[in-house]
SERO-4910 file (N, C-alpha, C, O; in steps of 0.05 Angstrom, whole numbers):
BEGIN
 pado doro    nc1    nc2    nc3   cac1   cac2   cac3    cc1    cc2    cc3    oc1    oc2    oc3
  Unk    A     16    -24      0      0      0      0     17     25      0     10     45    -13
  Unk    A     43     26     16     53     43     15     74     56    -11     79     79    -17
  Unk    A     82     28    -27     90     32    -45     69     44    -69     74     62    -85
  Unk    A     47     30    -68     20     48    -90     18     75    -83     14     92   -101
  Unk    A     24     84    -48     22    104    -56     42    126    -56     38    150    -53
  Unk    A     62    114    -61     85    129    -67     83    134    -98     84    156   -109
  Unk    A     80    108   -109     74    109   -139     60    135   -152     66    153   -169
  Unk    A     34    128   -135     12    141   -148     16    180   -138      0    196   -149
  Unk    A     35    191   -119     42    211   -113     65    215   -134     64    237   -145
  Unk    A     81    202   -139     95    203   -161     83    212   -184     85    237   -187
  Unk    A     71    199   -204     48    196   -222     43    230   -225     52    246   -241
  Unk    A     23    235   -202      5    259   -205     33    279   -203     28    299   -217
  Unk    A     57    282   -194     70    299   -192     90    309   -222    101    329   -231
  Unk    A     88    289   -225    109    278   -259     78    292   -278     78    306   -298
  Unk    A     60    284   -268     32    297   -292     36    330   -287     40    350   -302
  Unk    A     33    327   -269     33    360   -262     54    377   -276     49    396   -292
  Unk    A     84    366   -268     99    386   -276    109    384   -300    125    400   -310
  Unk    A     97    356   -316     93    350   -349     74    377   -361     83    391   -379
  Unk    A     44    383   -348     35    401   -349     40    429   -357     36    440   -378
  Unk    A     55    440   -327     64    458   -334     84    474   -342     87    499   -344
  Unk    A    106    445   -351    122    458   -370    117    450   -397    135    454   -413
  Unk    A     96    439   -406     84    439   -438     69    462   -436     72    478   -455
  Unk    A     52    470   -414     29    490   -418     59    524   -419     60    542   -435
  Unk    A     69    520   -407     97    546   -414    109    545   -434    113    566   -445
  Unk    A    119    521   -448    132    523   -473    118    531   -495    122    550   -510
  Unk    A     98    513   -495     74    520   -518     65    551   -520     71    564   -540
  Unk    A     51    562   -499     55    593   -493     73    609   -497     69    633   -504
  Unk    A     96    599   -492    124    621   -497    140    616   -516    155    635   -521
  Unk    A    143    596   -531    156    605   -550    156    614   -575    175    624   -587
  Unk    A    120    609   -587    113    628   -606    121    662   -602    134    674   -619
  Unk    A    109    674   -579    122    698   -563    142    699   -576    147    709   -598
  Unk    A    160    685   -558    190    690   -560    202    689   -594    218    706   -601
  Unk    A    194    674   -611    203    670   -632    191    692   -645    204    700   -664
  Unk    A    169    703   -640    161    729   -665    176    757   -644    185    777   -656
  Unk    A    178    757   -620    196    778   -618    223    778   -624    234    798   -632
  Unk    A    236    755   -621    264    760   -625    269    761   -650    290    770   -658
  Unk    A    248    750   -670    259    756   -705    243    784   -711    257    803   -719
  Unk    A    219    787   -709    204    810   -717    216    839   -702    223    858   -716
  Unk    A    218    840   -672    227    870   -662    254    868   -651    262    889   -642
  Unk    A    270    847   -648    303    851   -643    315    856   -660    308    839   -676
  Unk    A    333    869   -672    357    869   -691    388    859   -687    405    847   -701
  Unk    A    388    873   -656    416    868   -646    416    840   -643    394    830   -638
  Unk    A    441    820   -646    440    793   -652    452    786   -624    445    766   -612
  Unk    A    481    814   -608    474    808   -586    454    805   -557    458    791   -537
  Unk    A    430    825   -564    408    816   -545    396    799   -546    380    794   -528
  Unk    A    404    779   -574    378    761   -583    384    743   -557    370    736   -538
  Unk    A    420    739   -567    434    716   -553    434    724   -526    443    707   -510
  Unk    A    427    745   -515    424    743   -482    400    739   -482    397    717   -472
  Unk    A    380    748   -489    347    735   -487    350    707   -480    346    693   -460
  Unk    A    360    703   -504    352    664   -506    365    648   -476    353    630   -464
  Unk    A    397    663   -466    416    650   -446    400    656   -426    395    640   -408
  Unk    A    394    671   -427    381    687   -392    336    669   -389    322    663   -369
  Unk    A    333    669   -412    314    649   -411    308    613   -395    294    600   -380
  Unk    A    336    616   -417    343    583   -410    347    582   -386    331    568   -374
  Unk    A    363    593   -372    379    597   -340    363    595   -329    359    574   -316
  Unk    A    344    617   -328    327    613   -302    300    586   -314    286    576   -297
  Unk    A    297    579   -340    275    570   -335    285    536   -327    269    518   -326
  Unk    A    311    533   -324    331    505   -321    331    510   -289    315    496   -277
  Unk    A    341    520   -281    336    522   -249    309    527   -234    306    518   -211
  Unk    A    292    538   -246    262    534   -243    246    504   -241    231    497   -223
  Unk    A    253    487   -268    249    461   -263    271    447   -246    260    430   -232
  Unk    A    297    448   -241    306    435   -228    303    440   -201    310    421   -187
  Unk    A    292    469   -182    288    466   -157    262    455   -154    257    440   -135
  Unk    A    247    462   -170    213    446   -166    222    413   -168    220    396   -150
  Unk    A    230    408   -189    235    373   -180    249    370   -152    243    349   -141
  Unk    A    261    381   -143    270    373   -109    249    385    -95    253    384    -71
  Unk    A    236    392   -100    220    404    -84    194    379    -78    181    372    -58
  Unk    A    195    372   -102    169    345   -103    184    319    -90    178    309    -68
  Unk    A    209    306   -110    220    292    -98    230    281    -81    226    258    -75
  Unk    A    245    299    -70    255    303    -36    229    288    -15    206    292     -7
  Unk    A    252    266    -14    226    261     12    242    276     41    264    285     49
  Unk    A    216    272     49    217    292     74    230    269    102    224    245    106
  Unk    A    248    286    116    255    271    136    238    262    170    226    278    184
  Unk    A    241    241    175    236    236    195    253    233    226    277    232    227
  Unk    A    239    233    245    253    224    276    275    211    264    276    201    242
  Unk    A    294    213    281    318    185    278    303    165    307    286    172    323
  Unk    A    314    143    304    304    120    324    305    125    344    288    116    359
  Unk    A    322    140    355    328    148    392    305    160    390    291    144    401
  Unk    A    285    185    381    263    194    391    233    168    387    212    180    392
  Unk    A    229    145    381    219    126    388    218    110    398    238     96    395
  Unk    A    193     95    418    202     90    438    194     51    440    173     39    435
  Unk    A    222     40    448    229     18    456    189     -1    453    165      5    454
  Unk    A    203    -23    449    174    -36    452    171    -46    476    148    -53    481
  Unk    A    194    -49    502    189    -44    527    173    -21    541    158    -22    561
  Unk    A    182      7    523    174     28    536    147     34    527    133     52    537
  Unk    A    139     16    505    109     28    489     87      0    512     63      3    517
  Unk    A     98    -18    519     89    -37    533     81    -23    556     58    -21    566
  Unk    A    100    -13    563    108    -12    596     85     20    598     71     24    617
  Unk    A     86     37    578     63     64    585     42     51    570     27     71    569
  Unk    A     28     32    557     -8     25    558     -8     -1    579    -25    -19    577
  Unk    A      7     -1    595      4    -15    626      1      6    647     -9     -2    669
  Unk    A      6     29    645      0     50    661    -21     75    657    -23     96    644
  Unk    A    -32     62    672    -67     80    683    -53    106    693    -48    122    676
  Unk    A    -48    111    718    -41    133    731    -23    152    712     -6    143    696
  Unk    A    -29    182    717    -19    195    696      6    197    715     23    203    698
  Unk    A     22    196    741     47    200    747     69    189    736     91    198    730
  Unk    A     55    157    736     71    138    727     77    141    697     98    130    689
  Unk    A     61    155    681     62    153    656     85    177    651    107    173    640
  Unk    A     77    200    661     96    224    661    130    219    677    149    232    668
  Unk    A    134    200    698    155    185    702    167    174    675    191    180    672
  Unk    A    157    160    655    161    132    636    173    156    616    197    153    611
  Unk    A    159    179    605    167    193    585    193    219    604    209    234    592
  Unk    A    191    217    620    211    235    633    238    227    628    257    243    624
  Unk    A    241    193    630    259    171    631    271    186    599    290    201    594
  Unk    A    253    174    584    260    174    555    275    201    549    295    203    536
  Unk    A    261    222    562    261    243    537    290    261    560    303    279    549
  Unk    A    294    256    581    324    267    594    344    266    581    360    283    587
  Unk    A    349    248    561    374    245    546    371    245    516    386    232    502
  Unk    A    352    260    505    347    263    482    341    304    484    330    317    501
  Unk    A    354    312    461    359    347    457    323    348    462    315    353    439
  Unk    A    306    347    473    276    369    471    275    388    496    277    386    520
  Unk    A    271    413    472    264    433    490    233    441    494    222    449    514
  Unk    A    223    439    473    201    458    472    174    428    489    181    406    496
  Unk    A    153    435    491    127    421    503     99    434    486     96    452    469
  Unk    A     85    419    497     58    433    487     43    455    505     53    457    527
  Unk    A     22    471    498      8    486    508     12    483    542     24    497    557
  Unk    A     -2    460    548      1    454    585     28    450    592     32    452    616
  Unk    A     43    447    582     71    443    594     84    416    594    105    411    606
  Unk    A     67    396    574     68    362    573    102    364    545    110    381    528
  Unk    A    110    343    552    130    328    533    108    319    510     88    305    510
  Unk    A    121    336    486    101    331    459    109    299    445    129    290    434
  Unk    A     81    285    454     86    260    450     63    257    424     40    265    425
  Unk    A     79    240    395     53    227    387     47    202    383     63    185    376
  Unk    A     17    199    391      7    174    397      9    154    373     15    131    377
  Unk    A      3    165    344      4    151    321     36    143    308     41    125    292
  Unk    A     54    162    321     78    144    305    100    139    332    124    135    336
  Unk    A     81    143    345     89    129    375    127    138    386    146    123    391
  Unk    A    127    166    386    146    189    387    148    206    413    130    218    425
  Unk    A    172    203    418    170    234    424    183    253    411    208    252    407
  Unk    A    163    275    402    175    296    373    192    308    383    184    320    403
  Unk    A    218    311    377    236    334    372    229    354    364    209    359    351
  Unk    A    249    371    370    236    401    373    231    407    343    244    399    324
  Unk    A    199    432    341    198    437    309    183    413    293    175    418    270
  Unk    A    179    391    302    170    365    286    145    359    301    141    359    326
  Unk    A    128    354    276    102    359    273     82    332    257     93    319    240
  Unk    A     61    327    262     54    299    244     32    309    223     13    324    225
  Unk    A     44    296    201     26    313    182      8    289    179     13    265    178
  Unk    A    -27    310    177    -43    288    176    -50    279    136    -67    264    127
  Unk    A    -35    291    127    -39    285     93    -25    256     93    -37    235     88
  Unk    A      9    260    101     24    246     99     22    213    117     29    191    111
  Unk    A      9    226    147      6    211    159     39    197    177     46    174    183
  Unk    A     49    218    181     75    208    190     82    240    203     73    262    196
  Unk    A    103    231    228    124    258    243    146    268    218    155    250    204
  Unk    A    152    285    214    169    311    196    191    321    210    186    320    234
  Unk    A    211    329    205    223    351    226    229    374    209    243    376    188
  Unk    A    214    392    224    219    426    230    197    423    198    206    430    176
  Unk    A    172    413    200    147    416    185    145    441    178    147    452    200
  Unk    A    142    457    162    135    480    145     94    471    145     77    471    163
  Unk    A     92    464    117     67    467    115     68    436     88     86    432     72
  Unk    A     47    422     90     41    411     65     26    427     46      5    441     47
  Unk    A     52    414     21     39    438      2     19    418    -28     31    402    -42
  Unk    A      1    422    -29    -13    396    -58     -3    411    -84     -6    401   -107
  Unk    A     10    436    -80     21    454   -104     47    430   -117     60    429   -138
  Unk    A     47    416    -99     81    404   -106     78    375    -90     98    361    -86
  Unk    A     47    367    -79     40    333    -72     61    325    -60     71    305    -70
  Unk    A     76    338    -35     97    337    -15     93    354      5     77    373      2
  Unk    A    109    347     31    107    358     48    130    383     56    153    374     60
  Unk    A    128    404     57    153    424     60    166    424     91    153    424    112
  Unk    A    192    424     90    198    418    113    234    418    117    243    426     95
  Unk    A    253    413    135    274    410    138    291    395    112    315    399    113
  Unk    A    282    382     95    293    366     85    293    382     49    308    379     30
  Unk    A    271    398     52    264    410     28    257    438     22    252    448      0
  Unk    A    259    452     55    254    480     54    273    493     36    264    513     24
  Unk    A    304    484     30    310    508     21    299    510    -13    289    526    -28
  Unk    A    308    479    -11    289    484    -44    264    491    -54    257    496    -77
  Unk    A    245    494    -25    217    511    -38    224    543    -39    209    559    -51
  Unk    A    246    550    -25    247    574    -30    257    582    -59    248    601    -72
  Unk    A    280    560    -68    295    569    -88    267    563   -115    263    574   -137
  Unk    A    257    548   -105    225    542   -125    211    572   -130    207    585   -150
  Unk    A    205    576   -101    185    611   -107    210    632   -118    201    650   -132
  Unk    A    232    635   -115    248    657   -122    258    651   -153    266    670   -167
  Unk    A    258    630   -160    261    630   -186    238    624   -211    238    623   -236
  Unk    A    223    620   -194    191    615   -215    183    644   -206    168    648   -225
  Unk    A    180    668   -191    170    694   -198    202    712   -206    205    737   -205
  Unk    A    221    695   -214    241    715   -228    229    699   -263    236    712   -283
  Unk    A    217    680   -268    218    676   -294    190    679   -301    185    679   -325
  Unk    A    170    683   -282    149    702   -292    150    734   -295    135    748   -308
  Unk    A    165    739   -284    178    771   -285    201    774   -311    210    793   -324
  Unk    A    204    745   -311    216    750   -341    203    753   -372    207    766   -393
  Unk    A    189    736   -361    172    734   -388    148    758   -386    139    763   -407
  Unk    A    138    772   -363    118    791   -360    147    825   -387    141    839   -407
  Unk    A    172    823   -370    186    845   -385    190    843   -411    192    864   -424
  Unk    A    193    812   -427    195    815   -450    170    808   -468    171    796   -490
  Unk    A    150    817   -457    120    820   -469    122    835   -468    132    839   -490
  Unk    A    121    860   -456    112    878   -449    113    897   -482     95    911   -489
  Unk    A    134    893   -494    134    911   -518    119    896   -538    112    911   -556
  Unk    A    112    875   -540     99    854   -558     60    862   -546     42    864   -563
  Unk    A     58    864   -522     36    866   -508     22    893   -516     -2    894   -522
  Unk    A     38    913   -515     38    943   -523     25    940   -557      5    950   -566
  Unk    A     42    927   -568     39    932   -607     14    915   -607      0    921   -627
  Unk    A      3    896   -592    -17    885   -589    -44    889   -593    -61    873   -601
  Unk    A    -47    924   -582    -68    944   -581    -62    957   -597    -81    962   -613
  Unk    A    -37    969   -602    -35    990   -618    -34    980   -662    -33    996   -682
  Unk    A    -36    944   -661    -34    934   -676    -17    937   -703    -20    939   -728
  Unk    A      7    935   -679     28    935   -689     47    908   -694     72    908   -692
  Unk    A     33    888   -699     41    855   -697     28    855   -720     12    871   -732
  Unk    A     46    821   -727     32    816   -760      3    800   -750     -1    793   -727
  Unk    A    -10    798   -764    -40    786   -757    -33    754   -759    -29    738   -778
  Unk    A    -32    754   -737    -37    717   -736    -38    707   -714    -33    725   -698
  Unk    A    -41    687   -704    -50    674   -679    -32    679   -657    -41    677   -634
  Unk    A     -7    686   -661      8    683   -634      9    710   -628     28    717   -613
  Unk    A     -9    727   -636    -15    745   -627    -40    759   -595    -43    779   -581
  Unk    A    -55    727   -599    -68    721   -580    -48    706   -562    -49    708   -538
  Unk    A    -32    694   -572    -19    676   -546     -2    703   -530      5    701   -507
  Unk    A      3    724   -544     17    743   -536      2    759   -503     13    764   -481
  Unk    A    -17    762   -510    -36    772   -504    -41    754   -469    -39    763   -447
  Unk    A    -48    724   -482    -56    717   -454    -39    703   -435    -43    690   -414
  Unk    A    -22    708   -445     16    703   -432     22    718   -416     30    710   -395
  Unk    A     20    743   -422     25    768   -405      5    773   -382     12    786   -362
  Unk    A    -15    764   -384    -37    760   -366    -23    743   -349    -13    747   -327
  Unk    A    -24    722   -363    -17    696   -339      3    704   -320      2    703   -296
  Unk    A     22    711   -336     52    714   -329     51    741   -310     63    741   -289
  Unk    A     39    758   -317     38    781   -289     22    774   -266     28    782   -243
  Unk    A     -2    756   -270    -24    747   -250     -4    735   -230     -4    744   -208
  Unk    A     14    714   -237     28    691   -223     57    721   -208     63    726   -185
  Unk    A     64    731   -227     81    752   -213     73    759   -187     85    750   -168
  Unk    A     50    774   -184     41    784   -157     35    764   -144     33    769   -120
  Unk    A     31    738   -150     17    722   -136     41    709   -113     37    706    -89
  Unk    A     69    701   -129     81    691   -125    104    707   -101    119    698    -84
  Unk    A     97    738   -113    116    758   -101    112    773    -76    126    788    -64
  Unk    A     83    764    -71     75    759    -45     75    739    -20     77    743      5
  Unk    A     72    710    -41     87    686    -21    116    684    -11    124    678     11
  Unk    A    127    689    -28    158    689    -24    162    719     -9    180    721      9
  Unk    A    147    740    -16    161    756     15    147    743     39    153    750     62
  Unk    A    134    730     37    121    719     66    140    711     71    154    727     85
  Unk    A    153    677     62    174    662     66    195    677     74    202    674     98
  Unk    A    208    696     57    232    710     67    233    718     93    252    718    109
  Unk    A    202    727     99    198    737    130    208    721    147    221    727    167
  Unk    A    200    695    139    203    676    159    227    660    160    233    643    178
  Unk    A    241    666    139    266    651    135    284    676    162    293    667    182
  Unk    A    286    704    156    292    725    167    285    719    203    298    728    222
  Unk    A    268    707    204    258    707    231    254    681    256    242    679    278
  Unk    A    275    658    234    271    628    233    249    625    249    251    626    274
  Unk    A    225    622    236    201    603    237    196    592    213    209    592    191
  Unk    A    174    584    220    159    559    200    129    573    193    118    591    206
  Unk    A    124    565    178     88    574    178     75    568    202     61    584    214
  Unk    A     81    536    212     60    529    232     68    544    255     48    557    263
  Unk    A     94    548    272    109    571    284     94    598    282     81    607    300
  Unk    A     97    609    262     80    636    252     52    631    260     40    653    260
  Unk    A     35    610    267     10    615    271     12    607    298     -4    620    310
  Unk    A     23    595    310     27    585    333     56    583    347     71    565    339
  Unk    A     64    604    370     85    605    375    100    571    393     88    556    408
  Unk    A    126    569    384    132    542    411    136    552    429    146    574    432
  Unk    A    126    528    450    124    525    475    154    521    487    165    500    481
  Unk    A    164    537    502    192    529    515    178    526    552    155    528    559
  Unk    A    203    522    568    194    512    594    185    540    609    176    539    632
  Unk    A    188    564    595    181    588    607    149    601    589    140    624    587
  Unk    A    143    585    582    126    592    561    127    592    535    144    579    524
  Unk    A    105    608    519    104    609    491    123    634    481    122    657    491
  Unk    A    144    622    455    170    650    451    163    642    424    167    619    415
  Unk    A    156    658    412    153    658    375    184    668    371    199    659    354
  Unk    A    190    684    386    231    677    378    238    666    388    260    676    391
  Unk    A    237    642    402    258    623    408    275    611    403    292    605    420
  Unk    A    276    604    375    294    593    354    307    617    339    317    608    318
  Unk    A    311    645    341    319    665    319    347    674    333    350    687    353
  Unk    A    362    666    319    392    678    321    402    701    316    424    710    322
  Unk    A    381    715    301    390    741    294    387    737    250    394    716    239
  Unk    A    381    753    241    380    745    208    400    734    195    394    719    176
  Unk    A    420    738    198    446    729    187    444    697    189    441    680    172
  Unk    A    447    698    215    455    661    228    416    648    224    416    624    224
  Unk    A    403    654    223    377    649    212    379    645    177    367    628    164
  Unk    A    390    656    170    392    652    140    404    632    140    395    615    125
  Unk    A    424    626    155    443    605    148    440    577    159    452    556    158
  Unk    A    416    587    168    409    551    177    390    540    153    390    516    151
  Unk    A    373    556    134    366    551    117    386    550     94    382    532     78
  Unk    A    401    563     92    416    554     62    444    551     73    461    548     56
  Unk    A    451    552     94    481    542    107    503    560     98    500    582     87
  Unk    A    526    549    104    546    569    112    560    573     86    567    596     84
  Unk    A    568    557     63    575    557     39    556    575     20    534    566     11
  Unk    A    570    605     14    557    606     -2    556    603    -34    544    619    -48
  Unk    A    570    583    -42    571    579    -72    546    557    -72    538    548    -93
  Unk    A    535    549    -48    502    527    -50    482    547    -53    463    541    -66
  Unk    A    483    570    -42    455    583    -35    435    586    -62    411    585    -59
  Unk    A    445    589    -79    428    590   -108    421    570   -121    404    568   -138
  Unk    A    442    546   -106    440    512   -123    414    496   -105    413    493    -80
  Unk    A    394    489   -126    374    468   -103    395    445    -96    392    424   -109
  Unk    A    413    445    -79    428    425    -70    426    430    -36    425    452    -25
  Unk    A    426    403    -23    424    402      5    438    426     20    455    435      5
  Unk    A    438    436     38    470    445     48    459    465     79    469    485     89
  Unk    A    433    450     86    428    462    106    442    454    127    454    434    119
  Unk    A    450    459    159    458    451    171    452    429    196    427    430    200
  Unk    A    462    414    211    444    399    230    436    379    214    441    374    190
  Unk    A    420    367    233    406    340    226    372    334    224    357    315    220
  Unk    A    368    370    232    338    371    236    328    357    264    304    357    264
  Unk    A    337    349    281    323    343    307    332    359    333    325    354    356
  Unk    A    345    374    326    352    398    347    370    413    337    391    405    329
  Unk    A    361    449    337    360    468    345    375    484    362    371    482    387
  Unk    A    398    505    352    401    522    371    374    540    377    354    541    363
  Unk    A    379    553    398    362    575    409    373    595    429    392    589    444
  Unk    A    359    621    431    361    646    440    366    644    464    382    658    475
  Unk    A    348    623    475    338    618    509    362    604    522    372    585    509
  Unk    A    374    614    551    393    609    562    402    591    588    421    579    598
  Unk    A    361    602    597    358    574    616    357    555    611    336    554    599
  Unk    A    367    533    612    362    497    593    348    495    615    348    508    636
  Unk    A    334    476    608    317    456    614    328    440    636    346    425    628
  Unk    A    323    439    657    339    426    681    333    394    677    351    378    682
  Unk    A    308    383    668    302    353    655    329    353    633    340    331    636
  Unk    A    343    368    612    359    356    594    390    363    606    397    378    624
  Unk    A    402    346    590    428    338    601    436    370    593    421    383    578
  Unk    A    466    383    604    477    393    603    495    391    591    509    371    591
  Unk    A    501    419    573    529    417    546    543    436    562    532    455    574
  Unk    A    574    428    559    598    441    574    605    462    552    594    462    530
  Unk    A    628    481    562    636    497    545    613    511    524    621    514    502
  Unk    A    590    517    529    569    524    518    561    521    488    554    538    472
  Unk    A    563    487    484    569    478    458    540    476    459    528    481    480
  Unk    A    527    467    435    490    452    434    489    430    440    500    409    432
  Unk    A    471    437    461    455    404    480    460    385    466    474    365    471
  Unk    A    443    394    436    445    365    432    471    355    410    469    345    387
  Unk    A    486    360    421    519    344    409    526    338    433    525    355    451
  Unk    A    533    316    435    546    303    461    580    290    454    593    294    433
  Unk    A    589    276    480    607    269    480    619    246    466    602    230    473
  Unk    A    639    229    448    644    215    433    635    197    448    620    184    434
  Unk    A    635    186    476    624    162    493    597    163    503    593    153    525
  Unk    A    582    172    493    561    167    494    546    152    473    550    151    449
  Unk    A    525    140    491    502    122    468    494    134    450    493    123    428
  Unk    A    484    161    452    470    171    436    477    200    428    474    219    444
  Unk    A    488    203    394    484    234    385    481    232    363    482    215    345
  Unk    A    472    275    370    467    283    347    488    308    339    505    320    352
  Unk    A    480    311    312    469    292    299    494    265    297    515    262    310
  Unk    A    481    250    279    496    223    276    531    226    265    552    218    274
  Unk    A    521    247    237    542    245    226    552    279    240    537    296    249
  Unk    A    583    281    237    600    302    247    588    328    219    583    326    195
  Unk    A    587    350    239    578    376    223    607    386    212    629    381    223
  Unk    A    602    400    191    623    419    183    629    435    198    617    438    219
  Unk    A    653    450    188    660    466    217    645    493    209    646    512    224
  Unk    A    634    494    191    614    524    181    588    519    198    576    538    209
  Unk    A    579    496    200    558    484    216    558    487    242    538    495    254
  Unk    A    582    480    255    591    474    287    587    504    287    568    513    300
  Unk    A    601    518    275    607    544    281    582    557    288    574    564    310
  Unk    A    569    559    258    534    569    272    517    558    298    505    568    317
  Unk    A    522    532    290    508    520    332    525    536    356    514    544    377
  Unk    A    546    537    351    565    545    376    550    579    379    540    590    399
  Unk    A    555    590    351    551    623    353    526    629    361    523    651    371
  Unk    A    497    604    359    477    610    363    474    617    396    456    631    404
  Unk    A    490    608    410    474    601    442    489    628    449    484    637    472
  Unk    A    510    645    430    513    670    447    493    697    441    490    716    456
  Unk    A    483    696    420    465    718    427    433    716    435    418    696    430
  Unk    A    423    743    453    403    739    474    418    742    497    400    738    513
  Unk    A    434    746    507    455    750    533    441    768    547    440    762    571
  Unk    A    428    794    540    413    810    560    395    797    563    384    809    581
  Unk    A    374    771    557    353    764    560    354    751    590    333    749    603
  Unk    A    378    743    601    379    716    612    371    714    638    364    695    652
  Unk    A    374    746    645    365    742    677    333    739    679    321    731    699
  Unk    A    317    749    649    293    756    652    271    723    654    250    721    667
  Unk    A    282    706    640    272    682    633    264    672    657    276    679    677
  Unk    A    245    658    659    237    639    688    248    611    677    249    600    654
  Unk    A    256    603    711    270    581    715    263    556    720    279    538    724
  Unk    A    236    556    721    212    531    738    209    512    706    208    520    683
  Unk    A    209    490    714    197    482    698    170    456    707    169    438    724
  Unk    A    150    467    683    119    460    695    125    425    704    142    411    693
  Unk    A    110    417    721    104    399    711     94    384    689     76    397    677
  Unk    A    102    347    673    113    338    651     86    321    657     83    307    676
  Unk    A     64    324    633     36    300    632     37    294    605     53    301    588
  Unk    A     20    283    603     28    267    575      0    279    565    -21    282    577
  Unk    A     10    288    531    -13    295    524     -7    290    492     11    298    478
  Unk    A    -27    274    488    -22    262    455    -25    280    440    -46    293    443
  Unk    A     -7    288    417    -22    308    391    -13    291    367      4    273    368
  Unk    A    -30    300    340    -27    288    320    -24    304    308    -20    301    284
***
């Protein structure tokens, strides 16, 4: 079943973007072919038209295919829990005992944040406890880490594994509708003034420029959203709902400041930032943050490194594999700024109940 429906998400995504790059070519290159022979002369603008076309509309399909493709990441196994431990909490009635069982688990694993009451965010369906930022999507039916939003624009889920490429998706599909809206625009003009030879791609002229400016604004509004939020590290679901840390709800909890926020989305190299190629940092299951009080339930990092990287002798880290030192660097740089915050933070932390979310 799972393979059908991988298939069949496959399928509709390969239809789709068969779609709309037949429904663009078909549309644009009559355009393009009666402007560049009919109103260009210079042979060098032809040849930047055509390069500067290709470019962006080759990186346009290639970040949208990662954008679909990319599967989205999940928990690693340390945040799931033992079939002793899944035994041992639906043997326990009393909620102490139960809040004991997940206290056990979740002390030596990086979570900071909780839910609304102050419970260890546990889910019942993929039988977790979520790391911070990780969310269960009910389309997908599975935990995410650092969940954005599911998008059906692209029959995937947006998230850690694929955020940067939805961005490089909206920034280069409203730079190549902004492309094609500027080089209508003189073709669009002679349109009215009937100044084109009479023939059909004179209508395609016509409803190209429509399309292509409609999707402009459309698109040049989502993506300043995103930027916002890239600028401000959150997530959409974050943006509607702040996380829960042990002092409360901090919609900046996770924000380093814009710089080091940028760079957790497109990382520290910047000859990646324009390439849909991986190069975010971390492992996606923990998080630097602003906040200075830790969590007296999680283990303590020396030399004010991130919780969650531990010592070579230990059972369990993260992430698995060793970060770059552009990487280390950003986790390390993250936990120093917020320094005036520190005396202000409260120090209590609520009591730990279990409260299922999906």
């Amino acid at each position: 079943m799972v393979l059908l429906r991988l298939c069949s998400a496959a399928l509709h995504s390969m239809k789709r973007l068969y779609c709309s790059l037949e429904w663009w070519m078909i549309m644009r290159m009559p355009c393009f072919s009666l402007k560049t022979k009919d109103t260009i002369e210079n042979m060098g603008e032809k040849i930047v038209y055509v390069l500067v076309y290709h470019v962006l509309f080759i990186m346009f399909v290639w970040s949208y295919w990662q954008t679909i493709f990319t599967k989205p990441m999940n928990p690693l196994k340390e945040f799931h829990l033992s079939h002793s431990d899944k035994e041992l909490l639906e043997r326990e009635d009393r909620r102490e005992s139960q809040q004991e069982i997940l206290r056990r688990i979740a002390k030596d694993l990086p979570i900071y944040t909780r839910t609304i009451s102050g419970a260890i965010r546990y889910c019942d369906r993929c039988l977790l406890l979520k790391p911070d930022r990780c969310h269960h999507c009910s389309a997908c039916d599975m935990c995410l880490l650092k969940m954005d939003h599911h998008c059906p624009w692209v029959n995937n889920c947006v998230g850690f594994a694929n955020y940067k490429f939805f961005m490089l998706f909206l920034a280069y599909s409203l730079l190549y509708c902004l492309f094609v809206t500027a080089t209508d625009l003189q073709c669009f003009i002679q349109f009215w003034t009937n100044g084109l030879p009479d023939t059909q791609a004179k209508f395609h002229i016509m409803f190209l420029f429509f399309a292509a400016s409609t999707f402009s604004v459309s698109l040049a509004f989502l993506f300043a959203y995103h930027c916002w939020l890239v600028c401000k590290n959150r997530s959409t679901l974050e943006a509607f709902r702040a996380p829960t840390f042990q002092h409360g709800p901090d919609k900046n909890g996770f924000s380093l400041g814009t710089s080091k926020n940028f760079r957790q989305v497109f990382g520290d190299e910047k000859k990646y930032w324009l390439l849909p190629v991986f190069s975010s940092p971390g492992d996606g299951c923990s998080f630097p943050t602003c906040l200075v009080n830790a969590d007296p339930e999680q283990p303590s990092s020396p030399s004010g490194r991130n919780p969650s990287i531990k010592s070579a002798g230990e059972s369990h880290q993260f992430p698995p594999k060793p970060l770059r030192e552009s990487q280390s660097r950003l986790l390390n740089n993250g936990q120093s700024e917020g320094s005036e915050d520190r005396d202000k933070r409260g120090t209590s932390n609520p009591a730990l109940t279990i409260e299922k979310e999906t």
